[in-house]
Phi, psi and omega in degrees: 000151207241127177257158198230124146323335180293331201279343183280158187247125151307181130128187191051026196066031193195142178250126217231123145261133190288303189314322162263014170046065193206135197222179194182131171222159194218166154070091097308332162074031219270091219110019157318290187307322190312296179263003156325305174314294205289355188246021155084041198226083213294156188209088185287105161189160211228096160300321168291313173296329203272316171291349175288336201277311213278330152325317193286319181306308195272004170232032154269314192287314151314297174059062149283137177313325208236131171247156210199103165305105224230038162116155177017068153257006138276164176230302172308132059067270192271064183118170173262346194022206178326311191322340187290319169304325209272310176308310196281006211237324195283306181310321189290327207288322176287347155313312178269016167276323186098007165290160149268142164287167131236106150283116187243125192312125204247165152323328193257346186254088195278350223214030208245325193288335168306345159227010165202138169309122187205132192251201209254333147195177211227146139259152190230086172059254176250003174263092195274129160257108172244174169287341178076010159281325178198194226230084181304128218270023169234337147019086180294161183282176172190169188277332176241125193270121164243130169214163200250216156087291223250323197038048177312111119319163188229109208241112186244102185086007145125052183225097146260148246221135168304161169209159181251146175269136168219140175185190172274136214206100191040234171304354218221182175245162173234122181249157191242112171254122156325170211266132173304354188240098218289344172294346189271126228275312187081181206256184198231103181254054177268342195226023181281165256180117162340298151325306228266325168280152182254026210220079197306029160288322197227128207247312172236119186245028206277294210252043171306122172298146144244159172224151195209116164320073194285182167294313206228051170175177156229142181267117160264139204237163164297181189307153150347297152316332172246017196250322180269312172334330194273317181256000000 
């Protein structure tokens, strides 16, 4: 069955297909804060309470079969360390959700398979979920692509805010999720460019959607092109 970015649901930083009873988050980054400290950067923030919290959000808010981890849930390069607890305290919390993890492998997670099983992407029906550093030369076809990798923001009224991204990617569509880890700053796409993303999903981005999350709703706004005209 062929899925349409119209039928899909936002929020919490996760992107929910109903048909395929499947939600998906990226960029948790998980040893962020840590290392921000070793590299001499005080940080009153508690990174294990605030992602555990923000899981509990999407699959209370969802109640999805599948939660999908959709790339850079680590975050350093050189080992996973403790982060490896937090991942595995993250994995418990969608289990007892009645849900299934997935992971799927981001550029930062060189370390990532030392603890938990995780592949290079995932499929749902017509939906493939990857990270989005780059285009794996096994790649299925699918109508919709979900990827992280970029952590887009938005910026209104001088407020910037995550947002999800959607568009077109060849035959098919792309959707962009933001980083699940409110420490990650992203990138800011009201004047951005195609170029301008590292992430070769997204190719032309004139006529690409954005959607922002609110207290009691989500905005889906018109293409891009006509989107910086607004603010």
């Amino acid at each position: 069955m062929t899925v349409g970015t119209d039928d899909l649901r936002f929020g919490a930083r996760a992107v929910y297909f109903p048909d395929e009873d499947v939600a998906s988050v990226s960029d948790l980054h998980v040893g962020l804060a840590e290392a921000a400290r070793r590299d001499g950067t005080a940080l009153p923030f508690d990174e294990e309470t605030a992602l555990e919290e923000a899981v509990r959000d999407v699959v209370v808010r969802f109640d999805p079969s599948t939660l999908v981890f959709d790339g850079d849930v680590q975050h350093s390069f050189g080992g996973i360390g403790d982060a490896g607890e937090t991942v595995r305290r993250l994995e418990r919390v969608v289990e007892e959700s009645g849900a299934e993890p997935v992971f799927v492998e981001g550029n930062h997670d060189t370390d990532l398979d030392a603890v938990v099983e995780s592949h290079t992407w995932h499929q749902e029906g017509d939906a493939v979920f990857v990270h989005g550093d780059t285009v794996p030369a096994n790649l299925p076809d699918a109508s919709v692509y979900v990827v992280g990798h970029d952590h887009p923001t938005v910026e209104i009224e001088g407020q910037k805010q995550p947002c999800f991204l959607h568009g077109p990617y060849e035959d098919a569509s792309v959707v962009m999720t933001p980083s699940l880890n409110p420490l990650c700053e992203g990138v800011v796409v009201n004047e951005m460019r195609a170029r301008d993303f590292m992430s070769p999903f997204v190719r032309d981005f004139d006529p690409f959607r954005v959607a922002v999350e609110t207290e009691d709703d989500v905005l889906r706004f018109p293409p891009i092109e006509e989107f910086r005209r607004m603010l």
